[in-house]
DOMAR-492719 format. One record per residue (C-alpha): residue in three letters; x, y, z; residue number from 1. Coordinates in nm, 2 decimals. Example, Ala and Ser with C-alpha at 12.3 -4.5 7.8 and 13.67 -1.06 7.14 Angstrom:
% residues 2
+------+--------+--------+--------+-----+
| code |     px |     py |     pz | pos |
+------+--------+--------+--------+-----+
|  ALA |   1.23 |  -0.45 |   0.78 |   1 |
|  SER |   1.37 |  -0.11 |   0.71 |   2 |
+------+--------+--------+--------+-----+
END
This chain:
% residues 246
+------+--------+--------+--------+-----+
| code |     px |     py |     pz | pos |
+------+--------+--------+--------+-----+
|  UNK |   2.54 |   1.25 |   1.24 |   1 |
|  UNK |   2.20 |   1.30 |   1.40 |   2 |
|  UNK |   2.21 |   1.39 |   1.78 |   3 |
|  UNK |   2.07 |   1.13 |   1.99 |   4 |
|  UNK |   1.90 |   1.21 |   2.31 |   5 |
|  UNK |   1.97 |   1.04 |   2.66 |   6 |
|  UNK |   1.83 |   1.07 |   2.94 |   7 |
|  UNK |   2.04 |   1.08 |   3.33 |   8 |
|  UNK |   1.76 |   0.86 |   3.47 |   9 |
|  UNK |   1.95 |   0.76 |   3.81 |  10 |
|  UNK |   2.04 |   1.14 |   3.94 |  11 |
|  UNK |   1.71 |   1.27 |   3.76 |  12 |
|  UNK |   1.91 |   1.58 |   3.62 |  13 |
|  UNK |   1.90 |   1.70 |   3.30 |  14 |
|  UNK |   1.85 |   1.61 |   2.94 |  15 |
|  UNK |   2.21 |   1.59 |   2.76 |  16 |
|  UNK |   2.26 |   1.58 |   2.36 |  17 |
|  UNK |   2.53 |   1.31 |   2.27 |  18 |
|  UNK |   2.71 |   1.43 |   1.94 |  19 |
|  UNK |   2.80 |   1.09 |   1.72 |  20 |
|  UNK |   3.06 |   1.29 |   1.56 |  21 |
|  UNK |   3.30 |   1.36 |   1.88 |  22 |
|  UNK |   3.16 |   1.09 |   2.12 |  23 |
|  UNK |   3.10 |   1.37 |   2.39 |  24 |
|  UNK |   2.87 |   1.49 |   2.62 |  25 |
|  UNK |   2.77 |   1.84 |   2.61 |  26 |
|  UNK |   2.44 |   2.01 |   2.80 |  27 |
|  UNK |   2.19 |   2.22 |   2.62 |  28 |
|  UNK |   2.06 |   2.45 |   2.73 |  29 |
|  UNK |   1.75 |   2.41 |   2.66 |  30 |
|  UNK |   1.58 |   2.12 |   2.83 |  31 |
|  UNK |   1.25 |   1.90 |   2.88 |  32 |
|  UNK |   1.28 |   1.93 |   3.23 |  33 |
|  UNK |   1.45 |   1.98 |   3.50 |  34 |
|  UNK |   1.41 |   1.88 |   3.90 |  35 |
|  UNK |   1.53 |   1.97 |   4.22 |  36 |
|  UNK |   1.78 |   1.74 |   4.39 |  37 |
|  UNK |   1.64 |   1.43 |   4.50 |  38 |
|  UNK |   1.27 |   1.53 |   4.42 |  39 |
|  UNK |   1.07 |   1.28 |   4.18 |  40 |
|  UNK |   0.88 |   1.57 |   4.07 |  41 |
|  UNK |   0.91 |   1.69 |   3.72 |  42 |
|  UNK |   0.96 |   2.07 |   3.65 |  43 |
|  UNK |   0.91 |   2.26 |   3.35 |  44 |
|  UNK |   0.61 |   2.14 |   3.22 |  45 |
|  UNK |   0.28 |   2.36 |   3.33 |  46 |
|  UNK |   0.19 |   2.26 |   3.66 |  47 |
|  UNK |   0.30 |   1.89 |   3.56 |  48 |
|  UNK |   0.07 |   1.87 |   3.28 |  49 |
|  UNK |  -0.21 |   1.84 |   3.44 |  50 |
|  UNK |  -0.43 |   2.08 |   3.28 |  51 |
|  UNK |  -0.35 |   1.89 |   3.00 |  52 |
|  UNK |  -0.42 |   1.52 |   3.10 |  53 |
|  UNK |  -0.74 |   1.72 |   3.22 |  54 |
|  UNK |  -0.89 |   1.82 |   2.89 |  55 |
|  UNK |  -0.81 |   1.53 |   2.74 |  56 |
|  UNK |  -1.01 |   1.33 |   3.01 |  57 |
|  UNK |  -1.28 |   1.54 |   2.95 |  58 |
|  UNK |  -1.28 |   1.52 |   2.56 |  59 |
|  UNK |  -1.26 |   1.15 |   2.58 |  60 |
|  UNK |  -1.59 |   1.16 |   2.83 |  61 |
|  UNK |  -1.76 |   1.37 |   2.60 |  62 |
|  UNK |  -1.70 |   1.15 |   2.28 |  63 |
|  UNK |  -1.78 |   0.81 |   2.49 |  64 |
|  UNK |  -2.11 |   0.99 |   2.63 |  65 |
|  UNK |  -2.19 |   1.09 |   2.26 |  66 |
|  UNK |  -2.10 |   0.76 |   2.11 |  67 |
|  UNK |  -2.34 |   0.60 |   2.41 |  68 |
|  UNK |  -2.63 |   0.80 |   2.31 |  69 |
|  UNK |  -2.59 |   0.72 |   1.95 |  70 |
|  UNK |  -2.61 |   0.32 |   1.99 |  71 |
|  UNK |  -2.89 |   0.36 |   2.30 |  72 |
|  UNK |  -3.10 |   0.56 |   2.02 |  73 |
|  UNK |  -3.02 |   0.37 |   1.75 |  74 |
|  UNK |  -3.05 |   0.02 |   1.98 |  75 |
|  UNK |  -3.37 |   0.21 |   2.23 |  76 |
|  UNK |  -3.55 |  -0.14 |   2.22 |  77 |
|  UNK |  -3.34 |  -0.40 |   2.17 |  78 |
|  UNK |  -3.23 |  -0.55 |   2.50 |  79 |
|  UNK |  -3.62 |  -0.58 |   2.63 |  80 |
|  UNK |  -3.72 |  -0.76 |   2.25 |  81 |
|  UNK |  -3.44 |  -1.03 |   2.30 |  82 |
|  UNK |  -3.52 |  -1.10 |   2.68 |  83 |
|  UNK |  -3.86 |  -1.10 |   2.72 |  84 |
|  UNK |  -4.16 |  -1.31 |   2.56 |  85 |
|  UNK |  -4.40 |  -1.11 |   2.28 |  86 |
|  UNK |  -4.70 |  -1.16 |   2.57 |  87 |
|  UNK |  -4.48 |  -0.98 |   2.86 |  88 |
|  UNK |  -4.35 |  -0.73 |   2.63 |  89 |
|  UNK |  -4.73 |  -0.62 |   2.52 |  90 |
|  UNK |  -4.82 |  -0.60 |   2.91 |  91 |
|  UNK |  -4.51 |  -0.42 |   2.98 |  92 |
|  UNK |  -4.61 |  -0.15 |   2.69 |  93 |
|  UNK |  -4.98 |  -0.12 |   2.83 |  94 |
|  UNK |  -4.87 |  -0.11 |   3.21 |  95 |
|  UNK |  -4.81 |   0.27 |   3.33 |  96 |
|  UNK |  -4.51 |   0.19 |   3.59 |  97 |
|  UNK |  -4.29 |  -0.01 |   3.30 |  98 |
|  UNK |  -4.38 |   0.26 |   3.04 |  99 |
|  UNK |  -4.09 |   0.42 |   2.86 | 100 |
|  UNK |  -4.12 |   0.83 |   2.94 | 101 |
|  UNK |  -4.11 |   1.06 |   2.62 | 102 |
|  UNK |  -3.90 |   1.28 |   2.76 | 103 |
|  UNK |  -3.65 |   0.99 |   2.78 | 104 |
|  UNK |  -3.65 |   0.94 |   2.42 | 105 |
|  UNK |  -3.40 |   1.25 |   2.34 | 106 |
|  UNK |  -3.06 |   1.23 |   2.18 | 107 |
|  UNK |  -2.92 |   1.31 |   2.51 | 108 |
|  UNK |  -3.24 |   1.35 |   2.77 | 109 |
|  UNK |  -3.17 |   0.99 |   2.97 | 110 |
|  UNK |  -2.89 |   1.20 |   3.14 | 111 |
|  UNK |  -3.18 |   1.37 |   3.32 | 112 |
|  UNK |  -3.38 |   1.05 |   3.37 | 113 |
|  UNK |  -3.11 |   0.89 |   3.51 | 114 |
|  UNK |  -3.07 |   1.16 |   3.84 | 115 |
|  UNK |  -3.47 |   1.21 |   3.88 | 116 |
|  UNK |  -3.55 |   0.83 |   3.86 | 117 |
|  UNK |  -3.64 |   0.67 |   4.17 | 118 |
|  UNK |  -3.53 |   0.36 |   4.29 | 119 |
|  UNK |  -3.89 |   0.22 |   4.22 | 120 |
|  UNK |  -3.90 |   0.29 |   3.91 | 121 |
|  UNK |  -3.55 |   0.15 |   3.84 | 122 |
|  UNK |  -3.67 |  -0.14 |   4.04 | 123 |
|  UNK |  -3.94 |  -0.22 |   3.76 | 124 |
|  UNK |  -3.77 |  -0.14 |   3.49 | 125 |
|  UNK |  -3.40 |  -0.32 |   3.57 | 126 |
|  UNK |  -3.45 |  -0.52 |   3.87 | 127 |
|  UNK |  -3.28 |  -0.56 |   4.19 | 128 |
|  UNK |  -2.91 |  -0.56 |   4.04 | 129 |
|  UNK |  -2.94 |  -0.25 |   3.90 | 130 |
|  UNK |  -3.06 |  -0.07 |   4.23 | 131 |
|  UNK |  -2.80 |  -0.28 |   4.46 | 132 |
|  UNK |  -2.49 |  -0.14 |   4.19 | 133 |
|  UNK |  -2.65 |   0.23 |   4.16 | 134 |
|  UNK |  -2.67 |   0.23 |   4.54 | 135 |
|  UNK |  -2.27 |   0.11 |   4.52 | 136 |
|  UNK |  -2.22 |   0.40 |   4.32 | 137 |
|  UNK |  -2.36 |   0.65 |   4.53 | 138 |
|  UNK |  -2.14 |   0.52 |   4.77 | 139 |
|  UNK |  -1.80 |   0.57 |   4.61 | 140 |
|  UNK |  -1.94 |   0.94 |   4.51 | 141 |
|  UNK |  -1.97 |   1.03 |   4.85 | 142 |
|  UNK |  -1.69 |   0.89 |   4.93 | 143 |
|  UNK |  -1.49 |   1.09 |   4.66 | 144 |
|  UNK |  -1.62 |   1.41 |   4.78 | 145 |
|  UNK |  -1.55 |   1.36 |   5.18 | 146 |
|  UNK |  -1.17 |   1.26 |   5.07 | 147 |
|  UNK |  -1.15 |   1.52 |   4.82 | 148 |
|  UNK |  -1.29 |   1.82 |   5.08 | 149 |
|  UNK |  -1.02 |   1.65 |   5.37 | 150 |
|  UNK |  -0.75 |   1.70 |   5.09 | 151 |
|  UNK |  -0.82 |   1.99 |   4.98 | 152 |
|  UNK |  -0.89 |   2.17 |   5.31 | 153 |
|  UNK |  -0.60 |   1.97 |   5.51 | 154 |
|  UNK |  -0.35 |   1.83 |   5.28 | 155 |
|  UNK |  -0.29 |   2.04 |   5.03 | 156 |
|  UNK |  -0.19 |   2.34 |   5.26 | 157 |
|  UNK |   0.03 |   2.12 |   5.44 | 158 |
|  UNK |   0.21 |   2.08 |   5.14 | 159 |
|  UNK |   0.23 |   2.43 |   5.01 | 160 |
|  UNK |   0.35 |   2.53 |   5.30 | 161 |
|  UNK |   0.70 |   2.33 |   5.25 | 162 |
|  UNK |   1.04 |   2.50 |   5.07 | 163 |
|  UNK |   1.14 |   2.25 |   4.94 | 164 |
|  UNK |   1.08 |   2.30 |   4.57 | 165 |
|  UNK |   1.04 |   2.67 |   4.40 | 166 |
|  UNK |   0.76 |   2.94 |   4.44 | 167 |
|  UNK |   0.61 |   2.91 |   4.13 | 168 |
|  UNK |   0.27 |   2.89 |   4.13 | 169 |
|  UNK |   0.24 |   2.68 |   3.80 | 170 |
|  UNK |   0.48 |   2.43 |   3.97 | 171 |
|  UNK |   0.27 |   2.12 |   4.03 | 172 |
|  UNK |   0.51 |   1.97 |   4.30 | 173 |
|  UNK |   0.46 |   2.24 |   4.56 | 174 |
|  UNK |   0.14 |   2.07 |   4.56 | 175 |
|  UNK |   0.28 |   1.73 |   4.65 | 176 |
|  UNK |   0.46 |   1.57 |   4.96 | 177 |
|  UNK |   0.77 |   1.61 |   4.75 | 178 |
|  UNK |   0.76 |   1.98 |   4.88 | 179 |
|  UNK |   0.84 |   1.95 |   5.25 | 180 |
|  UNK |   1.17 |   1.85 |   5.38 | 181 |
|  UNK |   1.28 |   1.52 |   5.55 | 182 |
|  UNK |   1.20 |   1.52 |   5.89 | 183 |
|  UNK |   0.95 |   1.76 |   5.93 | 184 |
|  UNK |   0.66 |   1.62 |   6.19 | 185 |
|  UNK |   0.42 |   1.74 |   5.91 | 186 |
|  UNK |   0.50 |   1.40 |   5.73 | 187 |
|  UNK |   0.31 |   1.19 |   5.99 | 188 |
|  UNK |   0.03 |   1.39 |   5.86 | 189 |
|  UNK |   0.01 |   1.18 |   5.56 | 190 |
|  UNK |   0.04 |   0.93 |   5.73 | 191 |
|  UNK |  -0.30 |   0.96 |   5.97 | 192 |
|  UNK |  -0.47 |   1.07 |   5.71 | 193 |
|  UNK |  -0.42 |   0.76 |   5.50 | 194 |
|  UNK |  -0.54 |   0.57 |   5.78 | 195 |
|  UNK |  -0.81 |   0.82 |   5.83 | 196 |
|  UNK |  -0.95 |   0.73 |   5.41 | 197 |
|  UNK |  -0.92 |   0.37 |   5.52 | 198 |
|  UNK |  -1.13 |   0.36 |   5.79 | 199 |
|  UNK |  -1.39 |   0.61 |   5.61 | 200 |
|  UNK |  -1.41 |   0.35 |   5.26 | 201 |
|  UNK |  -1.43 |   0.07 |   5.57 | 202 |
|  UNK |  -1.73 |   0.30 |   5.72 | 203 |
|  UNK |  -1.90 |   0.35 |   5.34 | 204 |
|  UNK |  -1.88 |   0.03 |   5.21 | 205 |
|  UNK |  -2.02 |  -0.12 |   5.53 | 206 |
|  UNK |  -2.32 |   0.09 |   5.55 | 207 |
|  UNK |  -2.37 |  -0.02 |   5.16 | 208 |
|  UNK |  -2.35 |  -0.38 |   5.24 | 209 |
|  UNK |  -2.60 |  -0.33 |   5.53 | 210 |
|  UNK |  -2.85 |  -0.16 |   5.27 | 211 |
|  UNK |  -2.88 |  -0.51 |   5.09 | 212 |
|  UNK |  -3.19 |  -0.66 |   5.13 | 213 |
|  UNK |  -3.23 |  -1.05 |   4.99 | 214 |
|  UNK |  -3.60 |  -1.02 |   4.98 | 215 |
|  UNK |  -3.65 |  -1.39 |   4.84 | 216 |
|  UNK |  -3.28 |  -1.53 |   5.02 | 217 |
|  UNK |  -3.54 |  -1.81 |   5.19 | 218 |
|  UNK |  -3.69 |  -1.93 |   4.87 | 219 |
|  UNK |  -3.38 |  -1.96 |   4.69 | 220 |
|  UNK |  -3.27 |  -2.16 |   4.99 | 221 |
|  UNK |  -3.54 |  -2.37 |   4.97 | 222 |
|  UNK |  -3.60 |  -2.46 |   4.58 | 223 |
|  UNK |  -3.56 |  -2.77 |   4.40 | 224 |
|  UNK |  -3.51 |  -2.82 |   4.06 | 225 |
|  UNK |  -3.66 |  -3.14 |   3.91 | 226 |
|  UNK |  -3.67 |  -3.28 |   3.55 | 227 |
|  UNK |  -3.81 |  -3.58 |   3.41 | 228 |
|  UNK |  -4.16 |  -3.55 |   3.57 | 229 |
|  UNK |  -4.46 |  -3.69 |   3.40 | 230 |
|  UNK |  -4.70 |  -3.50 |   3.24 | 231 |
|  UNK |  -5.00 |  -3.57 |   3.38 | 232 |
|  UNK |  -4.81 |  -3.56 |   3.77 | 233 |
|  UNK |  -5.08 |  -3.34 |   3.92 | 234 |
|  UNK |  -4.95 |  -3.06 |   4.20 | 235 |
|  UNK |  -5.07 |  -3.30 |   4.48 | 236 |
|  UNK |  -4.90 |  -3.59 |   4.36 | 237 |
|  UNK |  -4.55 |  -3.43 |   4.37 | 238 |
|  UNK |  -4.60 |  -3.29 |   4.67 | 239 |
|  UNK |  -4.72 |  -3.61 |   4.86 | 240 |
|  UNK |  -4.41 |  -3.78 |   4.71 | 241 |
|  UNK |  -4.18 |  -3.52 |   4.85 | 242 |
|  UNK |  -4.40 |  -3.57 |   5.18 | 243 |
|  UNK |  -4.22 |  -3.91 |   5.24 | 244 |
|  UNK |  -3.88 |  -3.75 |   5.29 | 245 |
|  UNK |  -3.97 |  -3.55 |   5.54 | 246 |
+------+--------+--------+--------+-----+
END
């Protein structure tokens, strides 16, 4: 019969072959992978596959960026045709602020639009939403890199540091929290600087919100909408009715 493979999921130990034709258990010696006792981390595998997951993020990106610049080219004018009037889009082709750049034309060349636009430019040519999410984005970048530089820099010598798991330098759990022992005061560390990212995404996102700025929040406030008016009401007229309620 064909060996069937099982795994010891509770102890996280080793992969076993069960033979159908004796009903026994027998270890190979060979293995998927292998972990030290009561560690989460798997072992075996070249610094936890990481590099792997890693190339294929980046392949992925690559083919979505290349699939994106295919339909923008392919599609360069076809949002501003379907949302705007014929007379706005002729004004917006003749005006020199909402004119299209030729160097932004490229198969790929918006990627460098995109980092030396400024926000008055994008202003005129997306509107406010697009500079209030942009500015959102600019916010979680920095915030990336200031967590990523305090890991880096703090954490991940703290955890090297442990014994817990082997020397090997491809091992990706020395990396990890699994790699220092229970009941070292090191652990806290985690623990503060968890509290620490909070406080800093509390700190980032505040100073986003307080870059908002509802130019025209008192005419929304403010505006009506009316239907069923005559057409010959006159601008005074409606506004001499409305007078009354005041």
């Amino acid at each position: 019969m064909i060996p069937f493979l099982t795994f010891d999921v509770g102890r996280s130990r080793l992969v076993h072959l069960f033979n159908g034709t004796n009903d026994t258990f027998s270890p190979n010696g060979t293995y998927c992978y292998s972990s030290a006792r009561g560690s989460t981390v798997l072992q075996g595998i070249t610094f936890g596959g990481v590099p792997t997951v890693l190339l294929l993020d980046v392949a992925c990106f690559l083919i979505l960026m290349l699939i994106f610049s295919f339909i923008r080219r392919r599609l360069w004018d076809y949002g501003r045709i379907a949302l705007v009037s014929e007379r706005f889009h002729e004004l917006s082709e003749s005006s020199p602020i909402l004119e299209e750049p030729d160097s932004d034309e490229g198969f790929c060349s918006w990627m460098v639009s995109a980092f030396r636009m400024h926000d008055e430019e994008i202003y005129e040519k997306c509107g406010h939403d697009a500079i209030t999410y942009l500015a959102f984005q600019r916010h979680l970048i920095c915030l990336l890199i200031v967590v990523s530089m305090l890991s880096l820099c703090v954490i991940l010598p703290v955890n090297l540091s442990g014994d817990l798991l082997d020397k090997d330098p491809y091992s990706f759990g020395r990396t990890t929290i699994a790699n220092l022992r229970t009941g070292n005061n090191l652990l806290w560390l985690h623990t503060v600087f968890a509290v620490i990212y909070l406080i800093l995404t509390a700190i980032f996102m505040k100073h986003h919100m307080g870059a908002i700025k509802y130019k025209k929040e008192s005419i929304v406030k403010r505006t009506l909408f009316i239907t069923g008016l005559p057409k010959n009401a006159s601008q005074t007229a409606i506004e001499n009715h409305f007078k009354i309620f005041q």
